[in-house]
N, CA, C and O atoms as CSV, one atom per row, in Angstrom:
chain,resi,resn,atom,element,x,y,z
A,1,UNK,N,N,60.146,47.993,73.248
A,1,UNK,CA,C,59.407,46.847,72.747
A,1,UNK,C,C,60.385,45.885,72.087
A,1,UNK,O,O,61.303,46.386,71.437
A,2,UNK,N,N,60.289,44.484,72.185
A,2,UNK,CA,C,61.190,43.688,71.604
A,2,UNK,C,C,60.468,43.080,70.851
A,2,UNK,O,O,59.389,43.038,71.441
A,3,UNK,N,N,60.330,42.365,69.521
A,3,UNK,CA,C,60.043,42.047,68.444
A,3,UNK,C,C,60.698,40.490,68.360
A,3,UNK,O,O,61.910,40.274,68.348
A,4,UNK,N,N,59.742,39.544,68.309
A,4,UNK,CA,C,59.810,38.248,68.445
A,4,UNK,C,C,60.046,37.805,66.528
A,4,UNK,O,O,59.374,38.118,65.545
A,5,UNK,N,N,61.025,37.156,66.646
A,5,UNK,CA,C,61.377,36.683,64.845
A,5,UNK,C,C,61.429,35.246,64.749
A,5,UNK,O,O,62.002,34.552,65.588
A,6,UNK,N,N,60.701,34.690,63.505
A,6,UNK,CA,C,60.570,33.264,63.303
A,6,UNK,C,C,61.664,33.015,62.574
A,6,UNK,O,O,61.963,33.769,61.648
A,7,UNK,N,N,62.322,32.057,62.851
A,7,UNK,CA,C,63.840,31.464,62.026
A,7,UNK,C,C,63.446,29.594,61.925
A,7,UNK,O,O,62.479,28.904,62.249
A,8,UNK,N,N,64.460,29.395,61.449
A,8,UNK,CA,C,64.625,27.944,60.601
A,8,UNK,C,C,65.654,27.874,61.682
A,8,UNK,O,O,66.360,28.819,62.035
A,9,UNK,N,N,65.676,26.268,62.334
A,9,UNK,CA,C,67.062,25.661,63.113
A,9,UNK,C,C,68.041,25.113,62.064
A,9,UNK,O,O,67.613,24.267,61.278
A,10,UNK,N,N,69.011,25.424,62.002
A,10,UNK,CA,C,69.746,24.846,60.754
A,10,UNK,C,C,71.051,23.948,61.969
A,10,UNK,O,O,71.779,23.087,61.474
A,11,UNK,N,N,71.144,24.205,63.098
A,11,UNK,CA,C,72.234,23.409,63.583
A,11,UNK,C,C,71.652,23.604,65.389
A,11,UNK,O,O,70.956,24.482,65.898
A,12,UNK,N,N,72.313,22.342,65.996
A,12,UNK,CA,C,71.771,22.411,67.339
A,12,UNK,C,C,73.330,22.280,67.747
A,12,UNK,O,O,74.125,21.975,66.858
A,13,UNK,N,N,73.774,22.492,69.012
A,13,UNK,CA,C,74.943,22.201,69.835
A,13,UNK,C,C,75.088,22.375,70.977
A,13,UNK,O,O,74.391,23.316,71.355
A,14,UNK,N,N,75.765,21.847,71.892
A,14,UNK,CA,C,75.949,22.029,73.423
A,14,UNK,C,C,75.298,20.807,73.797
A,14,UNK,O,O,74.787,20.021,72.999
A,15,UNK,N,N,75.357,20.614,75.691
A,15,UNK,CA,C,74.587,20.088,76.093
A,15,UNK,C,C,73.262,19.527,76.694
A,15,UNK,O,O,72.476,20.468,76.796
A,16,UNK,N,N,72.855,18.672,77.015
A,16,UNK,CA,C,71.041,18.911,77.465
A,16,UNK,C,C,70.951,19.779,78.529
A,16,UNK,O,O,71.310,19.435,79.655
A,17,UNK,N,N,70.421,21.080,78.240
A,17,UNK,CA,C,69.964,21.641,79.533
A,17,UNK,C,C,70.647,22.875,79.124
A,17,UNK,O,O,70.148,23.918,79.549
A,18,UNK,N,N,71.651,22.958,78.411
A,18,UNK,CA,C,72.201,23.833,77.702
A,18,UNK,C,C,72.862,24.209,76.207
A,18,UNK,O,O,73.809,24.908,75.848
A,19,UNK,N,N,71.924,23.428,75.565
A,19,UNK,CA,C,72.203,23.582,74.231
A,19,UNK,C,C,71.281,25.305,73.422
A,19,UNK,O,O,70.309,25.948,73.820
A,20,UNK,N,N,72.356,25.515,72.002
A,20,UNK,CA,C,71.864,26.296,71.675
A,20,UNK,C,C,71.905,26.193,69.655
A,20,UNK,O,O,72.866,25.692,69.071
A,21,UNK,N,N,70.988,26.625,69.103
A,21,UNK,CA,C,70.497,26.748,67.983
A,21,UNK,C,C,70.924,27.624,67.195
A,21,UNK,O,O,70.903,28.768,67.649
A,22,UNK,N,N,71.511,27.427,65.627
A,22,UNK,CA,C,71.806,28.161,64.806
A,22,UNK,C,C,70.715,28.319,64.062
A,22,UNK,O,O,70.139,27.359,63.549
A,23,UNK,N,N,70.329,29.532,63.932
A,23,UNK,CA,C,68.958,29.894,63.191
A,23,UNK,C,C,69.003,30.893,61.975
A,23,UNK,O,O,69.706,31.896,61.855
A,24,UNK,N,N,68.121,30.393,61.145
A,24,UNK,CA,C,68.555,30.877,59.891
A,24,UNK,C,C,66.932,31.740,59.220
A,24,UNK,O,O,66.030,31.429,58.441
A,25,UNK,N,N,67.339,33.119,60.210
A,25,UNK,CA,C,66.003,34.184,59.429
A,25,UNK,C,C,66.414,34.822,57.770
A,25,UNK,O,O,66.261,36.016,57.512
A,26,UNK,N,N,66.651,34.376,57.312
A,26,UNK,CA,C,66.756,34.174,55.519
A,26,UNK,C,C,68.334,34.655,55.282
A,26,UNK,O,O,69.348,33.973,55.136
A,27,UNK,N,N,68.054,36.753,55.312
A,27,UNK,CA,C,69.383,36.988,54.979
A,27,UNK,C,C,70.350,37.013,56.135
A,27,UNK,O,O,71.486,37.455,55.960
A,28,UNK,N,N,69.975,36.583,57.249
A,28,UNK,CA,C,70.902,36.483,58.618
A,28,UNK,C,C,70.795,35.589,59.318
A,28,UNK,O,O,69.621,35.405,59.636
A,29,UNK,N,N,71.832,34.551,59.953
A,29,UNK,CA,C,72.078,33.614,60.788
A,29,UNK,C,C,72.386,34.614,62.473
A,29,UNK,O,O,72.821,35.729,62.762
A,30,UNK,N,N,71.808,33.309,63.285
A,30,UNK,CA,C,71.653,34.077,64.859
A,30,UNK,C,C,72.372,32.815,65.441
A,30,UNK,O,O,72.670,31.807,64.802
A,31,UNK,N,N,72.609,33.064,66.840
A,31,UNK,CA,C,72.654,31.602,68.059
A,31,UNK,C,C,71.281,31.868,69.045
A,31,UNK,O,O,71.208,32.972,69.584
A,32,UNK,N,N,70.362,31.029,69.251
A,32,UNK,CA,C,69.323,31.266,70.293
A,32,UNK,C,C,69.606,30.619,71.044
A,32,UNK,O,O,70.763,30.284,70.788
A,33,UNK,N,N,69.167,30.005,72.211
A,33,UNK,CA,C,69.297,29.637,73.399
A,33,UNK,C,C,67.856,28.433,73.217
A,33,UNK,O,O,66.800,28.723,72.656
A,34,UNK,N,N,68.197,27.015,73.882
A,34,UNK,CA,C,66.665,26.036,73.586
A,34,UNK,C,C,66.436,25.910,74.593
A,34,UNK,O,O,65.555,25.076,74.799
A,35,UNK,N,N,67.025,26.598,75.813
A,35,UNK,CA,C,66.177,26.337,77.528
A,35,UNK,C,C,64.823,26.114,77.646
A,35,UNK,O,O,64.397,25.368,78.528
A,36,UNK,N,N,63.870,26.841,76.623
A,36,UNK,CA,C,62.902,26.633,76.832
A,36,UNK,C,C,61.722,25.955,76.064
A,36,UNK,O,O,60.497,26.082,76.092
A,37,UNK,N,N,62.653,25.140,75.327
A,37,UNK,CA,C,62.325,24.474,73.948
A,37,UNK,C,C,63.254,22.768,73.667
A,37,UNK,O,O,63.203,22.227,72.563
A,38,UNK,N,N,63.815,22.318,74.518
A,38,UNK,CA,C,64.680,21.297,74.404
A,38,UNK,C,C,64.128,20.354,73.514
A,38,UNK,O,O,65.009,19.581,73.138
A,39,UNK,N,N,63.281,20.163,73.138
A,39,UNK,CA,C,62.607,19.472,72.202
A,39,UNK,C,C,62.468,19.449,71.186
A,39,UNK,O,O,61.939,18.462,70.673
A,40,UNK,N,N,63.007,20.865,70.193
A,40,UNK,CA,C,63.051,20.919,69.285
A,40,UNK,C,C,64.218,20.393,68.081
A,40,UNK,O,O,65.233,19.831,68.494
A,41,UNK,N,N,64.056,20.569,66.824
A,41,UNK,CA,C,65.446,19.815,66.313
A,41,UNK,C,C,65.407,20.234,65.189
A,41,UNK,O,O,64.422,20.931,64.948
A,42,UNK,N,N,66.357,20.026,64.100
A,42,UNK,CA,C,67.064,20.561,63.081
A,42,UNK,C,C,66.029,20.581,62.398
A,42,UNK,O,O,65.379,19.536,62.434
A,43,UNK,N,N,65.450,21.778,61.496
A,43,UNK,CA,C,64.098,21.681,60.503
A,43,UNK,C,C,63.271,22.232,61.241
A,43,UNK,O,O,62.347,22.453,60.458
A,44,UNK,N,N,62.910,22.678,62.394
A,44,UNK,CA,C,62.177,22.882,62.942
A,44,UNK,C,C,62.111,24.714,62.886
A,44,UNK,O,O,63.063,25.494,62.915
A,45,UNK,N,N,60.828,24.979,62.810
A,45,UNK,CA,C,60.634,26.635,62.610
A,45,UNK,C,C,60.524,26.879,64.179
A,45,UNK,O,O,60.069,26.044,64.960
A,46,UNK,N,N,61.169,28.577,64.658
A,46,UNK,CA,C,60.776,28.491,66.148
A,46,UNK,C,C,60.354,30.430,66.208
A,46,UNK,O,O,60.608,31.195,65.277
A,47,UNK,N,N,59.749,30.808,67.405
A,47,UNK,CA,C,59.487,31.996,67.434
A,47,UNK,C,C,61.191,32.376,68.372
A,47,UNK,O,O,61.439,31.617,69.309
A,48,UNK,N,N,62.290,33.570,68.043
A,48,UNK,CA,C,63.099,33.596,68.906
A,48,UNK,C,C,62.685,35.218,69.476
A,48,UNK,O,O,62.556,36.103,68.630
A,49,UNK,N,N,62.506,35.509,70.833
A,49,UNK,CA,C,62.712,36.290,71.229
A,49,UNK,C,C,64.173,36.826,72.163
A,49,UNK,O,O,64.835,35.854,72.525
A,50,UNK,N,N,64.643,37.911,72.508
A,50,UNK,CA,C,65.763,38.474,72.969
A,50,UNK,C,C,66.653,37.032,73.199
A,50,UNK,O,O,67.029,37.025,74.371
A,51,UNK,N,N,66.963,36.212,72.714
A,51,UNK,CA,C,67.710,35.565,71.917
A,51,UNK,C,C,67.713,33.823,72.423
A,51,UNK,O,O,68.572,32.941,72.399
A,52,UNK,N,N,65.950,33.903,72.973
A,52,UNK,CA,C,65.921,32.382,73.617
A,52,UNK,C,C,64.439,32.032,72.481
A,52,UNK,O,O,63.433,32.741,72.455
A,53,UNK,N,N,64.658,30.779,71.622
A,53,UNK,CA,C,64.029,30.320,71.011
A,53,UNK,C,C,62.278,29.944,72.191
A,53,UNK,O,O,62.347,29.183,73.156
A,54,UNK,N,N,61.291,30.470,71.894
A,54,UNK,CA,C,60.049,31.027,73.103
A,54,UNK,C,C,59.060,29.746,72.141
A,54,UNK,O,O,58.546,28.842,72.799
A,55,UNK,N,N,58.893,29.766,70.835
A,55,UNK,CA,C,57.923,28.851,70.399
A,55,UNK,C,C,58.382,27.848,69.503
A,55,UNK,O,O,59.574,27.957,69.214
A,56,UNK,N,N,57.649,26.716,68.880
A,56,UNK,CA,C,57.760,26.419,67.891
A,56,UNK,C,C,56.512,26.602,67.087
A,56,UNK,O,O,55.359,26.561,67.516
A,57,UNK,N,N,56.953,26.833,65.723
A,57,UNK,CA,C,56.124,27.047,64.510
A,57,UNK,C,C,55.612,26.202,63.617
A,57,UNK,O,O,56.601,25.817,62.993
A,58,UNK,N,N,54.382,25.517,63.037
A,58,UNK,CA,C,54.298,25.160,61.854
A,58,UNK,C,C,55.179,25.619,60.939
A,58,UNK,O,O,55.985,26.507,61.214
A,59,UNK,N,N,55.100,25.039,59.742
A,59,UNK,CA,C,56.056,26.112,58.516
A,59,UNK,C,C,55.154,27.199,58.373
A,59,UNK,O,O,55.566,28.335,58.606
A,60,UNK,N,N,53.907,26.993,57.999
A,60,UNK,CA,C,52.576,27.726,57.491
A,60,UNK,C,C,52.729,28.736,58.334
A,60,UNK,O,O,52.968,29.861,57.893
A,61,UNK,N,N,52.601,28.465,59.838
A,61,UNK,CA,C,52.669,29.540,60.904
A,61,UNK,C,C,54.419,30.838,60.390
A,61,UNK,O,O,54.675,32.033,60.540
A,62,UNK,N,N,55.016,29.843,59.893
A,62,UNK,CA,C,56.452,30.456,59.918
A,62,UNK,C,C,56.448,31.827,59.128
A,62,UNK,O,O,56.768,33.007,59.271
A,63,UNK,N,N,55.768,30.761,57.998
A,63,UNK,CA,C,56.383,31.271,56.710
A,63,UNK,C,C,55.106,32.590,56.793
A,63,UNK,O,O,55.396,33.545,56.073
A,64,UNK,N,N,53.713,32.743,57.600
A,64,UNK,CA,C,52.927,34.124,57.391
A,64,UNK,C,C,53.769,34.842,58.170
A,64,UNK,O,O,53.979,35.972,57.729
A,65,UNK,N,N,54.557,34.454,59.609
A,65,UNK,CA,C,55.381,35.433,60.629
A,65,UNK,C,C,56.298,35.945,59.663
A,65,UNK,O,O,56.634,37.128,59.732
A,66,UNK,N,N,56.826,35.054,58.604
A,66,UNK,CA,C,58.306,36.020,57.910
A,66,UNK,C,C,57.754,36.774,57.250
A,66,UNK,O,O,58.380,37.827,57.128
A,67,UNK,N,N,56.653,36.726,56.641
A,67,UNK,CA,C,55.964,37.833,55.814
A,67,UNK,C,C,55.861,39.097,56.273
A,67,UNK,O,O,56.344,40.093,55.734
A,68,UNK,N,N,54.949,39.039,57.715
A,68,UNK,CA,C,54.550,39.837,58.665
A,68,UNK,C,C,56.049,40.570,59.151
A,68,UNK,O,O,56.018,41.784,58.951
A,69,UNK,N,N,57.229,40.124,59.693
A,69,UNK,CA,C,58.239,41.011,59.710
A,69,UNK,C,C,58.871,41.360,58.527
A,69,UNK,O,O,59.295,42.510,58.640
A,70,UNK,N,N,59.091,40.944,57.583
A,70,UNK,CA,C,59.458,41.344,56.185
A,70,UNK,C,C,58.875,43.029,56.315
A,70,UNK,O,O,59.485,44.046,56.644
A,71,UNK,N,N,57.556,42.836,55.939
A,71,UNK,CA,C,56.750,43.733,55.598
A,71,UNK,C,C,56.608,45.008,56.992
A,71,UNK,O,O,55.986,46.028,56.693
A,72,UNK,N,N,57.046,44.933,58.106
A,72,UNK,CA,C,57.431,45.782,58.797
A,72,UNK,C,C,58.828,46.125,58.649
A,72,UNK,O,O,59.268,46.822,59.563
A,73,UNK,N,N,59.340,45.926,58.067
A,73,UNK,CA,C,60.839,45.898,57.843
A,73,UNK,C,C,61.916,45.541,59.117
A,73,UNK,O,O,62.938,46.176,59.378
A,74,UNK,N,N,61.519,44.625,59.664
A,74,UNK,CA,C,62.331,44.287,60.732
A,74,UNK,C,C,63.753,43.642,60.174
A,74,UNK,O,O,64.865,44.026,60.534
A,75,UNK,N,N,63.529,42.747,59.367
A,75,UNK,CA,C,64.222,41.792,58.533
A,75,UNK,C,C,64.130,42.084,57.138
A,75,UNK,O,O,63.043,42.325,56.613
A,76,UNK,N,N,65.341,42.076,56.429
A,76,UNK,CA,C,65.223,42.470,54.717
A,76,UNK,C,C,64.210,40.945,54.293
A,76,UNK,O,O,64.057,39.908,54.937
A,77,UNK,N,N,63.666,41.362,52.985
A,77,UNK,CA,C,62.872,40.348,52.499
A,77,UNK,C,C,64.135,39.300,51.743
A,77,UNK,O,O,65.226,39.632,51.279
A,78,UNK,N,N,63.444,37.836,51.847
A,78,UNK,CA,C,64.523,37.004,51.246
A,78,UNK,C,C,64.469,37.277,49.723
A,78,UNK,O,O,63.656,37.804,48.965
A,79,UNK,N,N,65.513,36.776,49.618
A,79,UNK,CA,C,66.194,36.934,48.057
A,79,UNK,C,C,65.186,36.211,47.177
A,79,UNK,O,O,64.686,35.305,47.844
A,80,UNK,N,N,64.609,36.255,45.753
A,80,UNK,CA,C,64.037,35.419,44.980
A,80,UNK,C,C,65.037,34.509,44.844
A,80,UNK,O,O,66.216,34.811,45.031
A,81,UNK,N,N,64.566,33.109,44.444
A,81,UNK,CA,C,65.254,31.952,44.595
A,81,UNK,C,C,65.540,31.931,43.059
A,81,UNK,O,O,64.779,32.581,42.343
A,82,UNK,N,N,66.692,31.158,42.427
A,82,UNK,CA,C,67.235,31.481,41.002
A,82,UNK,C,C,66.351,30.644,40.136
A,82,UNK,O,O,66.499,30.651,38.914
C-alpha cells in the first residue's frame, strides 16, 4: 500500500513539461514531480503520491490530511511553533 502525503510547495524548478517541486511535509523536505499538476505554484498545498504531486489541496483540506498522517504516524508531528 502506498500512502499519499500532503506537503507545502516551497520551490518549483525545471522546465514546462518537466518541472519539479520542493515540498515541505513539516519535519522533512521531498522533490515531487508536477507532470500531473503543471499548474500549480509556490504556496500551494498538494496531495504527493510515490513521488508525483496527484492533487491540489485547500489549506483546510491540507492542514486535516497532516493531522490524519501525523496521527497514523506516517510523518513525525510538527514542532510547536516558539
Amino acid at each position: 500500500m502506498c500512502l499519499a502525503i500532503p506537503g507545502k510547495i516551497i520551490a518549483i524548478s525545471g522546465e514546462p513539461g518537466a518541472q519539479t517541486a520542493e515540498v515541505d511535509y513539516g519535519p522533512l523536505r521531498r522533490t515531487a514531480q508536477l507532470l500531473y499538476l503543471p499548474e500549480v505554484r509556490v504556496g500551494d498545498y498538494v496531495l504527493v503520491q510515490a513521488g508525483f504531486a496527484m492533487r491540489r489541496l485547500s489549506e483546510e483540506e491540507a492542514r486535516e490530511a497532516i493531522e490524519l498522517v501525523e496521527e497514523a504516524g506516517a510523518i513525525p508531528p510538527a514542532a510547536p511553533a516558539p
